[in-house]
C-alpha positions in Angstrom: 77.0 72.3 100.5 77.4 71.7 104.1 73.6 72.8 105.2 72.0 71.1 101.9 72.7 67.5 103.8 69.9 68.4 105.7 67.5 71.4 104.3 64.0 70.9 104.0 63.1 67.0 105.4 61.4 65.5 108.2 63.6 62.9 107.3 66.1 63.6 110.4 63.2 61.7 112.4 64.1 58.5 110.6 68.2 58.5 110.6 69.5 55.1 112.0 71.3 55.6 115.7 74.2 53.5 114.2 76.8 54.3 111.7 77.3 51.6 109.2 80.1 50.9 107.1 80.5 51.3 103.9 80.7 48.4 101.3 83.4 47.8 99.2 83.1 50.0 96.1 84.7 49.9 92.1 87.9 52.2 92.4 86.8 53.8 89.3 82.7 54.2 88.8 81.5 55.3 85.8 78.0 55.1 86.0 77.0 56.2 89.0 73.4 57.2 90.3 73.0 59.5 93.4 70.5 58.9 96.1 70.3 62.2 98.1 70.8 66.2 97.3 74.0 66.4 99.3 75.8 63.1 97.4 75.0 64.9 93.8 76.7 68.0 94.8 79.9 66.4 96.5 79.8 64.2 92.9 79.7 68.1 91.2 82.3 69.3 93.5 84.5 66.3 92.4 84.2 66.5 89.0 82.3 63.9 88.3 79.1 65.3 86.7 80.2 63.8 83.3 79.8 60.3 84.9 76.2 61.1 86.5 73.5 59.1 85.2 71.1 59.4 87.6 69.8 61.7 90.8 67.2 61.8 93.4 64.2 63.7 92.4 64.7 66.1 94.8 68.5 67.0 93.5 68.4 70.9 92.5 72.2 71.5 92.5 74.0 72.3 90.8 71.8 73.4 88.0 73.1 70.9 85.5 71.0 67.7 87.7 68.0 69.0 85.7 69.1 67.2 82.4 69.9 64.2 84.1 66.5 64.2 86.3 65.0 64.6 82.4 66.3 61.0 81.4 64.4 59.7 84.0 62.9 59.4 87.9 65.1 57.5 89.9 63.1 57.9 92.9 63.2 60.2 96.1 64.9 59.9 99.4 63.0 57.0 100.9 61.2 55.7 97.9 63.8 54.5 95.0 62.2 53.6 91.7 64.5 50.7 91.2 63.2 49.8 87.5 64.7 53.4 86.7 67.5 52.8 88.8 68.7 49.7 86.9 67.7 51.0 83.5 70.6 53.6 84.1 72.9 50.6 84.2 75.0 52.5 87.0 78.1 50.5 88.2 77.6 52.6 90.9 74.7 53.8 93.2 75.2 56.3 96.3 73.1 56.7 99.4 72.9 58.0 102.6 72.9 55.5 105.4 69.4 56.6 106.7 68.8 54.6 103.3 70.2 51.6 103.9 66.3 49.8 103.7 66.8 49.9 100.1 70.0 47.7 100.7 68.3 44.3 99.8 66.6 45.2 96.7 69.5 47.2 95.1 71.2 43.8 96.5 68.9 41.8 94.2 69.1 43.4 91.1 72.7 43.2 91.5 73.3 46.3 92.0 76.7 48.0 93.8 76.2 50.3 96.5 77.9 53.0 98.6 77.0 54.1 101.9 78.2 57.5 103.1 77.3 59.2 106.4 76.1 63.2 106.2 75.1 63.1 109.7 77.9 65.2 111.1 80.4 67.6 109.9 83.3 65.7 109.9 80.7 62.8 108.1 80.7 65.0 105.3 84.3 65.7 105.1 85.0 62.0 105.3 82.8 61.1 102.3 84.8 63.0 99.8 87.1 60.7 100.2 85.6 57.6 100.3 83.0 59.0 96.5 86.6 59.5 95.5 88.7 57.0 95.8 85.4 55.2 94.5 85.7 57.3 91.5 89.3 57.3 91.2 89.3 61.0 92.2 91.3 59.9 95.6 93.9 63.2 95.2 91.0 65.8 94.4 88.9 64.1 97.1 91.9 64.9 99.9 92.8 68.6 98.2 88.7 69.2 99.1 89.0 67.8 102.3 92.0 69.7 103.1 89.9 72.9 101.8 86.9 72.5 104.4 88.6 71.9 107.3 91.0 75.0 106.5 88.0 76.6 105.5 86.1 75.6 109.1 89.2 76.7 111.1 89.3 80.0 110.1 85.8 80.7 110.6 86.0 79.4 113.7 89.1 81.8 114.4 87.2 84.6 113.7 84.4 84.0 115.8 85.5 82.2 118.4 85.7 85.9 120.8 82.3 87.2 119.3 78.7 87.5 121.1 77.1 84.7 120.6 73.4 85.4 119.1 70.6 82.8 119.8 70.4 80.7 116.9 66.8 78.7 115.7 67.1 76.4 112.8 64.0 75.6 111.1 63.9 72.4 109.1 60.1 72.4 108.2 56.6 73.7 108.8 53.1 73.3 108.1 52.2 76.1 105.3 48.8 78.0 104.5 47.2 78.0 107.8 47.6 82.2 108.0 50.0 81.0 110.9 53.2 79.2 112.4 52.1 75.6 113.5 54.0 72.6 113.9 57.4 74.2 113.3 60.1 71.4 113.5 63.5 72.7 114.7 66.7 71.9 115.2 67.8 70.8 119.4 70.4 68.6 120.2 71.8 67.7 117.4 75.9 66.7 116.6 75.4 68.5 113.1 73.7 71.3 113.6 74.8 72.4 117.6 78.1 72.2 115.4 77.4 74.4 112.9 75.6 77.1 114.7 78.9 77.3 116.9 81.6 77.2 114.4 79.8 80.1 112.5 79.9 82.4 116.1 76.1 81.6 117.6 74.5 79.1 120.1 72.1 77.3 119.9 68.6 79.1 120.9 66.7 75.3 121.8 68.2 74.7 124.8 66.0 72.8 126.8 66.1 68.4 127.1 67.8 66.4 125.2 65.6 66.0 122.1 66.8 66.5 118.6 64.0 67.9 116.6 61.6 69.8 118.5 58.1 70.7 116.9 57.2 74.3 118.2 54.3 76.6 118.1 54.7 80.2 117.7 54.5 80.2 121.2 57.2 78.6 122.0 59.4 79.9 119.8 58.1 83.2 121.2 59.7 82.2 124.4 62.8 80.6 123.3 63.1 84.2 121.9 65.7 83.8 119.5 67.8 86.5 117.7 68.3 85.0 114.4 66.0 82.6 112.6 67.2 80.6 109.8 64.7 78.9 107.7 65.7 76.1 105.6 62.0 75.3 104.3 
């Protein structure tokens, strides 16, 4: 659940350099529409499918979002459809902050809204708490929480006195040219340096202080990286 914060979008490019904090939410949400791929799944994980009436097109997990997507298109990650939105009558709609331009129209139609941060790992971690005590799901939310980082420390036990292989992370690339073009990766990042260490590797981009690189095949030729992971 970690890696599907962030698989598969250019969107990284548009994150907000500031956190922001999260609005007061109901303590028990009912109706509750998700914004982004990552918030559906933590909702799953909680045991709060029963109470979602709405997901981001571009939800695909668990498998049961497909029934809900079928009642109707709330909208993607950066465009909201905020007539489907409010025909869901949610008490309750979730976003990431890199979302927080929608703010003033969900603030119009009266809507309540919860900003939660999946920029980092220990983001993530935090949201279960804060979708559950918004859900009155405040002791599974904590039991979850406990679970990652337990979860995180032992991997990072085991690997901590391994070789570390040079890690890229591709988030997206152009497709049907016959070749690699315009491969976007993963640099300097807080979430994903993070990841690739806990898990035993290092980063393979090494070079500046940029966070999304675009690449030929060139020069990923002469980052010459051992492992390749390709969340397209």
């Amino acid at each position: 659940m970690v890696c599907a914060a962030f698989g598969g979008s250019l969107a990284a490019q548009r994150w907000l350099a500031e956190p922001l904090r999260s609005k007061q939410a109901p303590t028990q949400a009912r109706r509750i529409v998700s914004m982004a791929p990552s918030i559906t799944e933590t909702l799953y994980a909680l045991g709060l499918g029963d109470r979602v009436v709405g997901v981001s097109r571009d939800s695909r997990y668990p498998p049961q979002v497909e029934s809900v997507k079928r009642s109707g298109d709330v909208g993607g990650y950066f465009d909201p459809n905020f007539e489907a939105i409010l025909a869901r009558k949610p008490d309750l709609v979730l976003m990431l902050e890199e979302q927080a331009g929608s703010l003033p129209a969900m603030a119009k139609l009266d809507l309540q809204t919860l900003l939660v941060c999946h920029k980092s790992i220990d983001g993530i971690i935090d949201s279960f708490g804060t979708i559950g005590r918004a859900c009155g799901k405040g002791a599974e939310a904590e039991r979850m929480q406990r679970d990652y980082r337990d979860r995180l420390a032992t991997i990072h036990q085991r690997t901590r006195h391994l070789a570390r292989p040079r890690v890229l992370i591709v988030l997206d690339r152009i497709y049907g040219s016959g070749h690699l073009a315009d491969v976007y990766i993963a640099g300097h990042d807080d979430y994903f340096d993070k990841v690739i260490g806990l898990a035993g590797g290092q980063n393979a981009y090494r070079h500046g202080g940029i966070r999304y690189p675009v690449l030929s095949a060139e020069g990923i030729l002469r980052l010459d990286p051992e492992v390749i992971v390709d969340l397209v």
